[in-house]
C-alpha positions in Angstrom: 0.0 0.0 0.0 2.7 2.4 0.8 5.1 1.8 -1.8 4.3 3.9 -5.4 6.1 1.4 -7.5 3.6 -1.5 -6.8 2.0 -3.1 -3.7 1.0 -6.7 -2.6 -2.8 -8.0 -2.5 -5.2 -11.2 -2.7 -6.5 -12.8 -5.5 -8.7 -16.0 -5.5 -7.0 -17.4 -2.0 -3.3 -16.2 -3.6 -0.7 -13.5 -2.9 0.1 -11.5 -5.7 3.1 -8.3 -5.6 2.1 -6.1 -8.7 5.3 -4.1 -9.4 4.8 -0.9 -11.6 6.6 0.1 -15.0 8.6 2.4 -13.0 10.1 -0.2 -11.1 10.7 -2.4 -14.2 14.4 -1.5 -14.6 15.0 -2.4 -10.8 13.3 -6.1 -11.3 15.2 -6.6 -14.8 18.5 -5.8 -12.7 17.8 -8.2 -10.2 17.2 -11.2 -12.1 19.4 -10.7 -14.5 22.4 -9.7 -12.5 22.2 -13.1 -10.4 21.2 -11.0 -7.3 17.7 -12.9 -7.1 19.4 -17.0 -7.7 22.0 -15.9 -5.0 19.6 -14.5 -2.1 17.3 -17.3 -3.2 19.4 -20.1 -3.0 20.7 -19.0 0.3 17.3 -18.4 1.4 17.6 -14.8 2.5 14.9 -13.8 -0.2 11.6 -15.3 -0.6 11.6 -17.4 -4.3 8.5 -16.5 -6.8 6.8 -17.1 -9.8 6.1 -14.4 -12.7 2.8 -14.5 -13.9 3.6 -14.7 -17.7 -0.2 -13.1 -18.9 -1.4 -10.6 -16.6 -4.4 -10.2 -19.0 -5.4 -14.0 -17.7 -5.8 -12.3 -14.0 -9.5 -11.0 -13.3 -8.6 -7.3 -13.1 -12.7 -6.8 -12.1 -11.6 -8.8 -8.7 -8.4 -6.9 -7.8 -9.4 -4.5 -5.5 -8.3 -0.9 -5.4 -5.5 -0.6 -2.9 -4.6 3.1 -3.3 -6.1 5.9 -5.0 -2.8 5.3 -7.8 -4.1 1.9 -8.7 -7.6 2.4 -9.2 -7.2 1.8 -12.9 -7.5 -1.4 -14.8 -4.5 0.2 -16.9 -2.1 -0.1 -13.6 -2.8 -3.6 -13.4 -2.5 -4.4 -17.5 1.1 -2.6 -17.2 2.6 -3.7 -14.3 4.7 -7.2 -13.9 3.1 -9.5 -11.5 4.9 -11.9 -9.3 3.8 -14.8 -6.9 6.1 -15.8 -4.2 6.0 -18.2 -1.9 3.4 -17.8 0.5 4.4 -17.7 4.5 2.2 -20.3 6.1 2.2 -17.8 9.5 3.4 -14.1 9.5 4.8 -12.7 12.6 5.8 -9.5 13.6 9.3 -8.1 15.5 7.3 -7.4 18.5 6.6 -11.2 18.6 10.4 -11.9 18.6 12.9 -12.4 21.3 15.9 -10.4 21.5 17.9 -13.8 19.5 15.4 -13.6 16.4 15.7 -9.8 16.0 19.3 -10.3 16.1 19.2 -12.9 13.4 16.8 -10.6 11.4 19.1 -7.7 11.6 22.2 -9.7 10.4 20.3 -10.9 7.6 19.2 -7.9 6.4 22.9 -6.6 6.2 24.0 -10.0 4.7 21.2 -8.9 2.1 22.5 -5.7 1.4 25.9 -6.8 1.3 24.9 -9.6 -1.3 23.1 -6.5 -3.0 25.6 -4.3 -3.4 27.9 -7.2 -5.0 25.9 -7.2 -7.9 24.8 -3.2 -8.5 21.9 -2.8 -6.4 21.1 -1.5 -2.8 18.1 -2.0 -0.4 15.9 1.3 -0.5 13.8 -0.4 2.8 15.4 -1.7 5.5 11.9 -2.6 7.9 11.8 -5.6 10.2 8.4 -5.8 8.8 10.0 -6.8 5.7 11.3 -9.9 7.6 9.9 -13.4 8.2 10.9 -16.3 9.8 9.9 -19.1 7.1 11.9 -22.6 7.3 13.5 -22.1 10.3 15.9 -18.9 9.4 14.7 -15.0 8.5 14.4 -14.2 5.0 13.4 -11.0 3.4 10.2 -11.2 1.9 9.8 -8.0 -0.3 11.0 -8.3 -3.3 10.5 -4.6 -4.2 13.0 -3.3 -2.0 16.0 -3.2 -4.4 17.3 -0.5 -6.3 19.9 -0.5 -8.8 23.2 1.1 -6.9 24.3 4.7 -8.0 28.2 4.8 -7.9 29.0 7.0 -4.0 25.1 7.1 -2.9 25.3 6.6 0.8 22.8 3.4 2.1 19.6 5.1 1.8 18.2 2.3 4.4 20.8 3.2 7.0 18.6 5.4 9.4 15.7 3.1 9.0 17.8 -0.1 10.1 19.0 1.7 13.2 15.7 2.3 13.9 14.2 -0.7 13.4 17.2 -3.1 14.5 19.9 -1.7 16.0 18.4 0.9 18.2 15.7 -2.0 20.1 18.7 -4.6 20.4 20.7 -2.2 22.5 18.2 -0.8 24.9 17.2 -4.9 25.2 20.6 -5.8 25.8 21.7 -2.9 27.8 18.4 -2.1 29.8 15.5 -4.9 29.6 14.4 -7.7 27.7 10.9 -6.4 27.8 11.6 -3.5 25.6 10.8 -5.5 22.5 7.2 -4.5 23.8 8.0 -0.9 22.5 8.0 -2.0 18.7 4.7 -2.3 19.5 3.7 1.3 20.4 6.6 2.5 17.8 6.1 0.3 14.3 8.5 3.0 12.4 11.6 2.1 14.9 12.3 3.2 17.9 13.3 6.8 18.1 17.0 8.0 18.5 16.1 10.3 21.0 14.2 7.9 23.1 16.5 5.8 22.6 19.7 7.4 23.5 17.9 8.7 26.9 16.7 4.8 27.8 20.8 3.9 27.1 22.8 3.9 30.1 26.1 5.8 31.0 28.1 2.3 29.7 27.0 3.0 26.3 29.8 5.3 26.2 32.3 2.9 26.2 31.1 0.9 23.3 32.7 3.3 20.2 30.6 1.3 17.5 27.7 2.0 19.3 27.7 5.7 19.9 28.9 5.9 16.7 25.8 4.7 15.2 23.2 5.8 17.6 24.3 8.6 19.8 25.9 10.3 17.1 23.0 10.1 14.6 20.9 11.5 17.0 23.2 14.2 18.0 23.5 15.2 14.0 19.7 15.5 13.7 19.0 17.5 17.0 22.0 20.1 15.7 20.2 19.8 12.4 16.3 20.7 13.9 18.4 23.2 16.2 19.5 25.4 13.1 16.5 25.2 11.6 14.9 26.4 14.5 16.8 29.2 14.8 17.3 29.7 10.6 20.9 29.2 10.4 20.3 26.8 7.4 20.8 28.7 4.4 18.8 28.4 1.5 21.6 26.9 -0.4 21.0 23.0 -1.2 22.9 20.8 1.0 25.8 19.2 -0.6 25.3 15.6 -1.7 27.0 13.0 0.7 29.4 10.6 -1.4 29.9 7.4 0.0 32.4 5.2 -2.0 31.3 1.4 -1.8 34.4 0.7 0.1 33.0 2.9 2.7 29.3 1.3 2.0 31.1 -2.4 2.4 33.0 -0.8 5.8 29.9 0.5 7.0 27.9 -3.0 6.7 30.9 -4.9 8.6 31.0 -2.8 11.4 26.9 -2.8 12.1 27.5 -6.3 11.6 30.3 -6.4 14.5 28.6 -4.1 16.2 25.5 -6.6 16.4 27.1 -9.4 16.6 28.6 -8.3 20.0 25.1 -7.4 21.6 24.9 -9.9 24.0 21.9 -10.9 27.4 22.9 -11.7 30.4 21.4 -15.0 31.9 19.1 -14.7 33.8 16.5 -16.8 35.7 13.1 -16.0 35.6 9.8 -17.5 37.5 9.6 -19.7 34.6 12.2 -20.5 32.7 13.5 -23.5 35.0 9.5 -24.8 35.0 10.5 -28.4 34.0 13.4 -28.5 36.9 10.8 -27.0 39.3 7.4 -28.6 39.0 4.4 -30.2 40.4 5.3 -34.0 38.4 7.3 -36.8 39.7 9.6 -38.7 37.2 6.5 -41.0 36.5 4.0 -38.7 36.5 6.3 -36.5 34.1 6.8 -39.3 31.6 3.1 -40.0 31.5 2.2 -36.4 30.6 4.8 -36.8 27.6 3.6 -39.6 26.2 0.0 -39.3 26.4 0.5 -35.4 24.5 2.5 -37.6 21.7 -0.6 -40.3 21.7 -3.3 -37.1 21.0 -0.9 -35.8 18.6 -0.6 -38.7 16.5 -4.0 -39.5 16.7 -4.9 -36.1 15.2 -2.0 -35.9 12.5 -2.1 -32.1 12.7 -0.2 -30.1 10.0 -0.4 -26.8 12.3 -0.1 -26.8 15.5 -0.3 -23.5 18.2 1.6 -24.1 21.5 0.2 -21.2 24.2 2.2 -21.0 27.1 5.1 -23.3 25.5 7.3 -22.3 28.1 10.8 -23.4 26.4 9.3 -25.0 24.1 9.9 -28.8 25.6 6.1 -29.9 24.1 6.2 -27.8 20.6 9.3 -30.0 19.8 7.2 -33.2 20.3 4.8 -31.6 17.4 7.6 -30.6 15.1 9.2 -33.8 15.4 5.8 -35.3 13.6 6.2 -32.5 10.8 3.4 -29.8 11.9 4.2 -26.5 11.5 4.6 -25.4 15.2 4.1 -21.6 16.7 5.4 -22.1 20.2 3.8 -18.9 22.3 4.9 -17.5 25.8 5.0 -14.4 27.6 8.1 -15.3 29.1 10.6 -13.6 26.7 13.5 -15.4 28.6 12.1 -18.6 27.7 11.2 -17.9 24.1 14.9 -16.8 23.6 15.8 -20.2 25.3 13.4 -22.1 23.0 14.8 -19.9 20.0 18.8 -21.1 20.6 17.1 -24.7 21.2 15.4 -24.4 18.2 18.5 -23.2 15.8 20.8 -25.9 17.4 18.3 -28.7 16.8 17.8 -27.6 13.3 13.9 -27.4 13.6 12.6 -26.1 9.8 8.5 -25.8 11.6 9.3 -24.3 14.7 8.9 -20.6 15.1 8.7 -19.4 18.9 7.0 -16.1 20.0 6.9 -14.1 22.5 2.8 -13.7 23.2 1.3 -12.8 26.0 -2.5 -14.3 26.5 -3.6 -11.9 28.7 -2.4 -9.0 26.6 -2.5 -10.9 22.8 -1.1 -8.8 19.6 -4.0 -6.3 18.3 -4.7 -6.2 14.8 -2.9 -2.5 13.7 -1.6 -0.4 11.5 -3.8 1.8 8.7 -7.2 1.6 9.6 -6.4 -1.7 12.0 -5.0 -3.9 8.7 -1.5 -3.5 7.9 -1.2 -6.2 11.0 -3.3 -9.2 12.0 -4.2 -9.8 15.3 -3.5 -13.2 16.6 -6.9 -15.0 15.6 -6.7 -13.3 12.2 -3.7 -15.9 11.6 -5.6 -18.9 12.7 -7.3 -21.2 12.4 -4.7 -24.2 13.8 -5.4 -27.6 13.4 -4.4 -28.7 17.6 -4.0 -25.8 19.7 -1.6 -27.1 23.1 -2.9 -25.6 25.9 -0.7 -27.3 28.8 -0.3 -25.9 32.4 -1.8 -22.3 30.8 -5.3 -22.2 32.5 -4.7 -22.4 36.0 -2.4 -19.1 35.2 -5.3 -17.2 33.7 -7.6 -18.0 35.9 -5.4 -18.1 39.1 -2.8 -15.3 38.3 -4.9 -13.5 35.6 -8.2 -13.8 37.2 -9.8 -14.3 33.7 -12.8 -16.4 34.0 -12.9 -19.8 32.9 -15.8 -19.1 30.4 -13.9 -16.3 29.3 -10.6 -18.6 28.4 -13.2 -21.3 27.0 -13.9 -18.5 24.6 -10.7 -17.3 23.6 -9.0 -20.3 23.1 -12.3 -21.8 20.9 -11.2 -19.0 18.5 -7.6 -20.8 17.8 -8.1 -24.2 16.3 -10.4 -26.6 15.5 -9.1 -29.6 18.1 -7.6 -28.9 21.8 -4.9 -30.7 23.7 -5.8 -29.3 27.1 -4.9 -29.6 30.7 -6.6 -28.8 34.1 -4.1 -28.1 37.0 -6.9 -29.0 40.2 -6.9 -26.3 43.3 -4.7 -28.3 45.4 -2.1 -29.1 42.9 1.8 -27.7 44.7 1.2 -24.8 41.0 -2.2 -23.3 42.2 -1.3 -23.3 46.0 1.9 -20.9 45.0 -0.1 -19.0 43.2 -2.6 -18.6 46.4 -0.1 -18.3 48.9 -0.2 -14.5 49.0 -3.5 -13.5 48.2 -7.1 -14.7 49.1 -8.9 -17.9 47.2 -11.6 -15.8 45.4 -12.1 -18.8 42.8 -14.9 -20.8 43.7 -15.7 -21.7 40.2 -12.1 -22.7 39.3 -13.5 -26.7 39.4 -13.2 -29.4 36.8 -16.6 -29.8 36.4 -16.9 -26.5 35.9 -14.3 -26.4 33.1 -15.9 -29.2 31.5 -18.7 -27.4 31.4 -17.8 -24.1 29.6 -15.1 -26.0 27.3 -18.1 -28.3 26.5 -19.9 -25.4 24.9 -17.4 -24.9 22.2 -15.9 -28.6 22.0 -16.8 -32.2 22.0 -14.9 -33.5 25.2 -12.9 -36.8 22.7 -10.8 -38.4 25.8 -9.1 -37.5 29.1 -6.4 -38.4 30.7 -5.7 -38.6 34.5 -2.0 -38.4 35.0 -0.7 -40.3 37.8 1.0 -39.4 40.4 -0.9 -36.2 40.9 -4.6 -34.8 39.9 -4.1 -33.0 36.9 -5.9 -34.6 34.0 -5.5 -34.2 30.2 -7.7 -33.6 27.5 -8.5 -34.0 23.5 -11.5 -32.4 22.3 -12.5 -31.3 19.2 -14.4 -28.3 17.6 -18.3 -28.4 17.8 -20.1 -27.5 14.6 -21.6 -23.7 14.6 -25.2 -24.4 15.6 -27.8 -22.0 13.0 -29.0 -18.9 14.9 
């Protein structure tokens, strides 16, 4: 929508990118330089189709996107292009401080690979980054220009926004900044930014470099034009030899690279050292969630509450695409490194939190999809969550019944009972106010939105486990 060269949209069930005649020049350069068979084969650039007769699309269905494309005579001249479609988009506020990492140093490897072969990125937006097979890739195709011989990276302030400026206040302040890239969806600003940074900042030269100083430059900038010391005169054009450009990439690149977390124990990232289950009990659990797994074959599979991840393996390992959700950023990061070590192609962990899930936004609420938006799953794992909700959260059970009815059309669910060693930590410091937190009574509002298939009382303790599947929308 906001790019004048060309935008994506829908057309019977597929994605389409319509890229304008004035963009033609930049597409011809990047197949036929070998740009597009290197970033592809690499996968660091999402593969697509052309659509040979665009006369053979039914321009009556393709919807007006901007005011620009109205026309049928856009459509007829532009090139159209199909790529490969991304079974589950997710969005940098979703990713631990690990996958942003990865994303940024892609991006650069990108625009390193670029420059090799004449062209530059003109857009360098974590929105224009997915994670798809395991490793981030970028997905829009119409983000390369062909190079000009000394342009500077036109990209540059927009990746230290959108990368480089969130990984340092995560690894220098808090984790849980990522949730500003919520409330910020153009990057976080340098003068935010540079007041969140502490006073060690100063001793990382790279850094201050990059951020301070940028930020310096444009406040020095706003300051003269303020007070109308800027002349008239045009600025001079900055020259940036691609030596320079190629020096400029490896030392973001360093710079990155040597962002680092500290460890750091949380309430819940040591849950399967510290738990309600004896070694018995545990194993039980384990292999009845594989036995409702393989009885439903899913090929999509949502893990809420995944913790590190320790059950969304069990559903990769049978081939479904797993999103592995938790709040706990600490062990989403954990469940990332597991994730890239193991080599797992279907498992993309988030960081989500239930109580407070992604909003659909953007322009007009639709440049982002909320979390339901991106469903349905076929199994939705839902194991130790509820007691939290209801517990912690004080959500009601009818209420969670509802919310998680909206994910998937079969449930691999768990109750954790009142007197379970879980529920009486939760209790310990404030009063029981839950006299409808019951089994029966969570059969009874899960009932209304699923068929109740089998349970499963785990031995060893109370907690029981449960299949169910979607019931069929009655007529109103």
């Amino acid at each position: 929508m906001r790019d004048p060269s060309g935008c994506v949209f829908t057309l019977n069930g597929q994605i389409l990118r319509a890229l304008g005649r004035t963009y033609e020049p930049h597409y011809r350069q990047l197949m036929q330089s070998g740009l597009y068979q290197v970033l592809t084969e690499r996968n660091l650039l999402i593969p697509h189709e052309e659509i040979e007769n665009v006369r053979e699309l039914n321009v009556e269905m393709i919807p007006s996107v901007t005011p620009r494309t109205e026309s049928q005579g856009f459509w007829l001249r532009s090139r159209i292009i199909k790529p490969e479609r991304i079974p589950f988009i997710s969005y940098p506020y979703e990713w631990c401080f690990g996958q942003l990492k990865d994303a940024a140093l892609a991006t650069l490897e990108v625009q390193r690979v670029a420059l090799q072969h004449g062209m530059s990125l003109k857009d360098a937006s974590a929105y224009n980054i997915q994670f798809y097979k395991g490793q981030p890739l970028l997905i829009d195709t119409g983000s390369f220009e062909t190079y000009l011989e000394g342009a500077p990276w036109i990209a540059y302030s927009q990746f230290i926004r959108h990368f480089l400026a969130p990984l340092a206040v995560m690894s220098l302040c808090s984790l849980e900044m990522n949730k500003l890239l919520l409330c910020y969806p153009d990057g976080l600003p340098l003068e935010l930014t540079t007041e969140l940074l502490p006073w060690k900042t100063w001793l990382n030269p790279s850094l201050v470099t990059h951020l301070i100083g940028s930020n310096f430059a444009r406040r020095a900038h706003l300051q003269k034009k303020s007070t109308g010391k800027i002349t008239s005169d045009p600025a001079p054009k900055i020259r940036m030899p691609r030596a320079h450009l190629f020096a400029l990439l490896d030392d973001l690149t360093s710079t990155i690279e040597n962002l680092k977390i500290k460890a750091k124990q949380t309430e819940w990232n040591n849950y399967y050292q510290d738990n309600s289950y004896t070694e018995e009990s545990a194993a039980d659990k384990r292999a009845t969630v594989v036995r409702f797994l393989d009885t439903l074959n899913p090929s999509t599979v949502w893990d809420v509450g995944a913790n590190n991840g320790y059950f969304s393996k069990l559903s990769a390992e049978r081939g479904a695409l797993t999103i592995s959700m938790d709040a706990d950023i600490r062990c989403v990061e954990d469940n990332y490194q597991n994730q890239k070590k193991a080599g797992f192609a279907n498992l993309l962990p988030l960081v989500v939190d239930m109580t407070v899930p992604p909003p659909p936004s953007g322009w007009s609420n639709k440049e982002r999809m909320d979390l339901p938006s991106r469903g349905p799953a076929d199994v939705t794992l839902a194991l130790a969550l509820v007691h939290h909700l209801a517990i912690a959260q004080n959500i009601p059970l009818k209420e969670i019944a509802a919310c998680i009815a909206g994910f998937g059309q079969h449930l691999i669910i768990e109750f954790v009972p009142k007197n379970d060693v879980q529920v009486q930590r939760l209790l310990a410091h404030r009063q029981d106010i839950f006299e409808k937190y019951t089994q029966q009574k969570f059969e009874d509002y899960f009932s209304r939105y699923f068929k109740i298939d089998e349970q499963h009382s785990i031995p060893g303790c109370d907690r029981v486990l449960y299949r169910m599947s979607k019931l069929a929308p009655t007529a109103t």
